[in-house]
N, C-alpha and C positions, 0 to 999 in steps of 0.2 A: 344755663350753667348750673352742676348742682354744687352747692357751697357743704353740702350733710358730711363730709367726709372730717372736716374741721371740727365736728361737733360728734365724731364718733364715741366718747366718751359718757357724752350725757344720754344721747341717742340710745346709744346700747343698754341704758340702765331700763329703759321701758320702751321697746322697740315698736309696741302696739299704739301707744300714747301719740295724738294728735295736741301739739303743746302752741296754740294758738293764744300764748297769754307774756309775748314776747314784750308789749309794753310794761309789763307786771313785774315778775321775776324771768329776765332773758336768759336762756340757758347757757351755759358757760362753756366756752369753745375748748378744743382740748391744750392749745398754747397757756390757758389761763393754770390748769393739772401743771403742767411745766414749771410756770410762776412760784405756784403754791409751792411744790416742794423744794425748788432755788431758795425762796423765803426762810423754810427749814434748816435746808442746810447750810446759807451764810449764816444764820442765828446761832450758830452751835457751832461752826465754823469760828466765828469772827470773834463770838459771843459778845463778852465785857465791851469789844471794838468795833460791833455794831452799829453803833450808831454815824460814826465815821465813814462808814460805806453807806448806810444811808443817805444823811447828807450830802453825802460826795458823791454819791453817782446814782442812787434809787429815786429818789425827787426830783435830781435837774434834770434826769431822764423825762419823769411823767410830766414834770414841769412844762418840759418842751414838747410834749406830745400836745399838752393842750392848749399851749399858745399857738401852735401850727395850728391846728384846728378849729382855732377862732379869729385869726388872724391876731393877737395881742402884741402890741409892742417890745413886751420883754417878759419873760417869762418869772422876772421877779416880783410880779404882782399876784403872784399866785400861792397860798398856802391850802394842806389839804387840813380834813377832817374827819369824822367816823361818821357824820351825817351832817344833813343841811340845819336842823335844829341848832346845834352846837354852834353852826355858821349865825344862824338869826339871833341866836342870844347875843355874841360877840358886837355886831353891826349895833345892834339895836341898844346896845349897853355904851355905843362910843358917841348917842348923840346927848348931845348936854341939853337941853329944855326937857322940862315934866312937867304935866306928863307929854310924851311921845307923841306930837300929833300924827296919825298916819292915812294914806288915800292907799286903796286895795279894792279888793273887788272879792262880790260872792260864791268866787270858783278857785281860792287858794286852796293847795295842797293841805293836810291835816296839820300839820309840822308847824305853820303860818297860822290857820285857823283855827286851832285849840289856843295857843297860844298865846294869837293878840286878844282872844275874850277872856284867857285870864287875867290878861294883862288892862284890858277895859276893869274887870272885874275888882281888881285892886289899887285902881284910880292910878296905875305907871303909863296908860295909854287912852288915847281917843279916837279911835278906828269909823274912817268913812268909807263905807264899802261902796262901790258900784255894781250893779247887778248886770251879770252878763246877758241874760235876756231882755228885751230879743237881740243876739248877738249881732243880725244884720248893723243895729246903732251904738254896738257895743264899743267901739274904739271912738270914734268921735267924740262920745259921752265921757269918756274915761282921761283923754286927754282933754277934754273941756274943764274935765274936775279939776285936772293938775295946773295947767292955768290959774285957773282960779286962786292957786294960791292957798296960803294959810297952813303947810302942813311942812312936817320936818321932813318924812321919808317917804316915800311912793312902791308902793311895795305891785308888782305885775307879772304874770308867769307869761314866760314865751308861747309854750303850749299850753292849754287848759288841760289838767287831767283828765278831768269828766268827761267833757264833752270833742275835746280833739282839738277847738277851735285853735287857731295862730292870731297872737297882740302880731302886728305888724311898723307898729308904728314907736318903735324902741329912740328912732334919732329924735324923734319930736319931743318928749321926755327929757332926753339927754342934754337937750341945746335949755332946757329950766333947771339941769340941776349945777349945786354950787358947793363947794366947799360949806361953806356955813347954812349951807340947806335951800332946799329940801335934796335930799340924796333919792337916787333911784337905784330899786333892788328890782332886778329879770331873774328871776327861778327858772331857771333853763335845762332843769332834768328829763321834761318831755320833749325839748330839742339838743342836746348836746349830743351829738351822733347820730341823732335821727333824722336832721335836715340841716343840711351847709347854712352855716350860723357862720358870719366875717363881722366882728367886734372892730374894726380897725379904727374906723370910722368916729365910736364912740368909747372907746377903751380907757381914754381917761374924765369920761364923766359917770360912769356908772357901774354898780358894782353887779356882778354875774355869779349866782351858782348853781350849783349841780352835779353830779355822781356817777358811779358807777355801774351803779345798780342796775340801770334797763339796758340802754342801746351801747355803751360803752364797751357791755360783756364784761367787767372784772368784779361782779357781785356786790357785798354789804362793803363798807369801810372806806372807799376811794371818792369821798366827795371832796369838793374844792371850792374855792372861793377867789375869782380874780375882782384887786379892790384896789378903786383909780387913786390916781396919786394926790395927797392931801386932803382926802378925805376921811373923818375920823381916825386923827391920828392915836388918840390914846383911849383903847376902848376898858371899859372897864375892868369887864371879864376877858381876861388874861391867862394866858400857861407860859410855861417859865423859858417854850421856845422862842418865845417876843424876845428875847434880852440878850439873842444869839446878832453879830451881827455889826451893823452902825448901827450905834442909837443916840437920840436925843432925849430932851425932855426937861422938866425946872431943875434946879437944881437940889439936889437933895432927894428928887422926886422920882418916884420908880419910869427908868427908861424903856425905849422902845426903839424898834427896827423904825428906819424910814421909808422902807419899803413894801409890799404886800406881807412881808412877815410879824406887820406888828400885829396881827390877825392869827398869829401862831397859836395854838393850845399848848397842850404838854403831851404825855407820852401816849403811845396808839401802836394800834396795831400796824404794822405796814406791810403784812402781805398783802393785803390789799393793793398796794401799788405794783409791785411785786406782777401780780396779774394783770394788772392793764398794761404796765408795760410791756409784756409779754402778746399780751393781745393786739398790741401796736404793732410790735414785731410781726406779729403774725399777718395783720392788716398790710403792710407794707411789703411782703413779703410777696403776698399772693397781688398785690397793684388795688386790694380795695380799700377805695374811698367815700367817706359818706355819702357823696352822693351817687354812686356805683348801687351802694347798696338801698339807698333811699329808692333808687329805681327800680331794683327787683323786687321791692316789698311792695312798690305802687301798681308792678304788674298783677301780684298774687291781691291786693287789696281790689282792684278793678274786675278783677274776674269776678271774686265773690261778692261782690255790690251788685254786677249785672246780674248773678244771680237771685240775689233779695230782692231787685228789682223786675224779675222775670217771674218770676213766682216757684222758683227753680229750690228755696231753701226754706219749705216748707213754711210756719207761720211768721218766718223772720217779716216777710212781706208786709205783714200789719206794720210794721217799726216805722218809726221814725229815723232816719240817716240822718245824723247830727252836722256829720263832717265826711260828705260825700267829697268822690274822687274828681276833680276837675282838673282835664289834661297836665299840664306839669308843671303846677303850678306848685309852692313847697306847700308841706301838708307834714302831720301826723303820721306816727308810724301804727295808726289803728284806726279800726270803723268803731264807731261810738251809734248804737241803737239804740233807741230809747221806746221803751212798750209797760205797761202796767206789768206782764209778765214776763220779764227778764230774770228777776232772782229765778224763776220753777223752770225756766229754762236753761239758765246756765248750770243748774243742780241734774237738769235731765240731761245734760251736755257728759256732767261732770261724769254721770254714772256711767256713758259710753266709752270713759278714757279720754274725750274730747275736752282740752281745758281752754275754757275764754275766764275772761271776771266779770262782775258787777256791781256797780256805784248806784247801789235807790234802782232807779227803773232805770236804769242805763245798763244796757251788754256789751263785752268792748272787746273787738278780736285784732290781737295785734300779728304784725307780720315783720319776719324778718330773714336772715340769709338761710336757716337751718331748714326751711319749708320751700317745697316744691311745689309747681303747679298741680302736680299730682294728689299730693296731702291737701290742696284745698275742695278738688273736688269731692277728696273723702270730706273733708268738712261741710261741704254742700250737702253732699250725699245722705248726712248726720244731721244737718238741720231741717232734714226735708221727713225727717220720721217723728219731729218733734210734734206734739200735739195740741 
């Protein structure tokens, strides 16, 4: 099936362009163009009474788009954000002990990782990491930590960025966390859309976020935050949409939603939502489902693995496969290779029009509905001239 016709808009800005960096910046379909300028024109439209149609019908839209999606109970546990950052300071300002004991591990996103060392840094936090290598003993180790005890938050991504890997073991987590601690945070950006993710299970012990930005297709601005019920109710850092709503609180003392909106910020952009909704629509439209689409990326991933593996894509072959393809099982929406030469390789990629990324000595080619079997053997073709 080819899916490129959805994606005419990005497509046609550089027709030559092999865009194999779909876990990175995912190209944006053409329903998302629709979005954006809907956005425009109810803003100018509505103007001063914008905001009225946004919370009336632009959120509980996206709302319910990604409580389906994860299976969430009610789609009132969910407020968005301009980034996950934004999300971590919120969470992390609503636990009452200092400083912040925290269990994580040596493969969080940047956003978590700058972060919590400044936050070691200025005695608000005490961060124990666990190291993801060697990942075979990775989840065992990591849920032995938590156990163990002793820590406010538990902070774990679904996917690894770096390396691809999948935490698998989200309920074992979920069955230690409590209201009065320790809470557990899943960064679920390299899986939300990318591999059938059902929350249902654990939705109200642990808190989920993640965006728009990669597998979503609605770009910068549409991240989100679903956050179980009674847990940190009153975070510090606040915007003034907490105060929309029911609220409780002491008396006298600044109120809060009792719902996932006591998590609200204040004003943002929301074209952003704008496009994912639209992208929903779009998704719904043509019958695809993530794991529709999780399948044809694991087709286009498996061909070029047996390539690297055949000796078919030039010196990719030295690499190391971080997070090879195994029958169908859930996985990543990307091969993560790890070689000494990966930056001069993805620079000598770059200069062909062929884009992947890389993290240190890691190469990372991601895949998604806008590539066809055909664009990968040009990518084949591309790493087999590499030298």
């Amino acid at each position: 099936m080819n899916y490129k016709p959805l994606f005419s808009r990005a497509l046609g800005l550089d027709p030559e362009r092999l865009h194999f960096a779909a876990h990175s910046h995912h190209l944006w379909p053409d329903a998302s163009f629709d979005g954006q300028v809907r956005a425009w024109a109810e803003a100018n439209r509505f103007a001063d009474r914008k905001w009225d149609l946004i919370f009336g019908e632009v959120i509980p839209e996206a709302q319910g788009h990604v409580a389906r999606e994860l299976g969430l109970p009610s789609p009132d546990s969910l407020i968005f954000a301009p980034n996950t950052h934004d999300i971590l300071l919120r969470i992390v300002s609503a636990v009452d002990t200092a400083p912040v004991r925290i269990l994580a591990t040596d493969g969080e996103f940047h956003s978590f990782r700058r972060q919590s060392e400044r936050w070691e840094e200025a005695g608000q936090a005490v961060v124990t990491r666990v190291p993801l290598a060697p990942f075979e003993t990775f989840a065992e180790r990591f849920v032995a930590a938590a156990r163990a005890g002793g820590h406010d938050l538990i902070f774990v991504s679904q996917v690894f960025f770096r390396t691809g890997g999948l935490f698998e073991r989200i309920a074992e987590l979920a069955d230690l966390a409590a209201p009065a601690g320790p809470w557990v945070v899943v960064d679920g950006y390299h899986g939300f859309m990318a591999t059938p993710t059902d929350l249902s299970a654990v939705a109200d012990k642990i808190f989920y976020l993640a965006g728009g930005y990669k597998y979503a297709m609605a770009g910068e601005g549409a991240c989100f935050l679903h956050a179980p019920p009674g847990f940190g109710p009153r975070p510090v850092v606040t915007g003034w949409f907490a105060e929309f709503g029911h609220l409780e609180g002491p008396p006298g003392g600044v109120q809060y939603r009792t719902d996932g909106g006591r998590f609200w910020g204040a004003t943002f952009d929301a074209s952003a939502l704008y496009r994912f909704n639209a992208v929903r629509a779009m998704l719904d439209q043509h019958g695809l489902t993530t794991a529709m689409i999780a399948d044809h990326a694991r087709g286009l991933q498996a061909r070029f693995q047996a390539a690297v593996q055949a000796e078919e894509a030039g010196p990719l072959s030295q690499a190391e496969i971080l997070n090879p393809v195994h029958g169908e099982a859930p996985r990543a929406r990307f091969l993560a290779l790890r070689h000494a030469d990966a930056p001069r390789w993805k620079a000598a990629l770059q200069e062909m029009n062929v884009i992947a990324d890389v993290r240190d000595d890691v190469i990372r080619f991601g895949f998604s509905l806008y590539q066809s079997q055909e664009d990968v053997e040009r990518l084949i073709h591309a790493c087999a001239r590499l030298d």
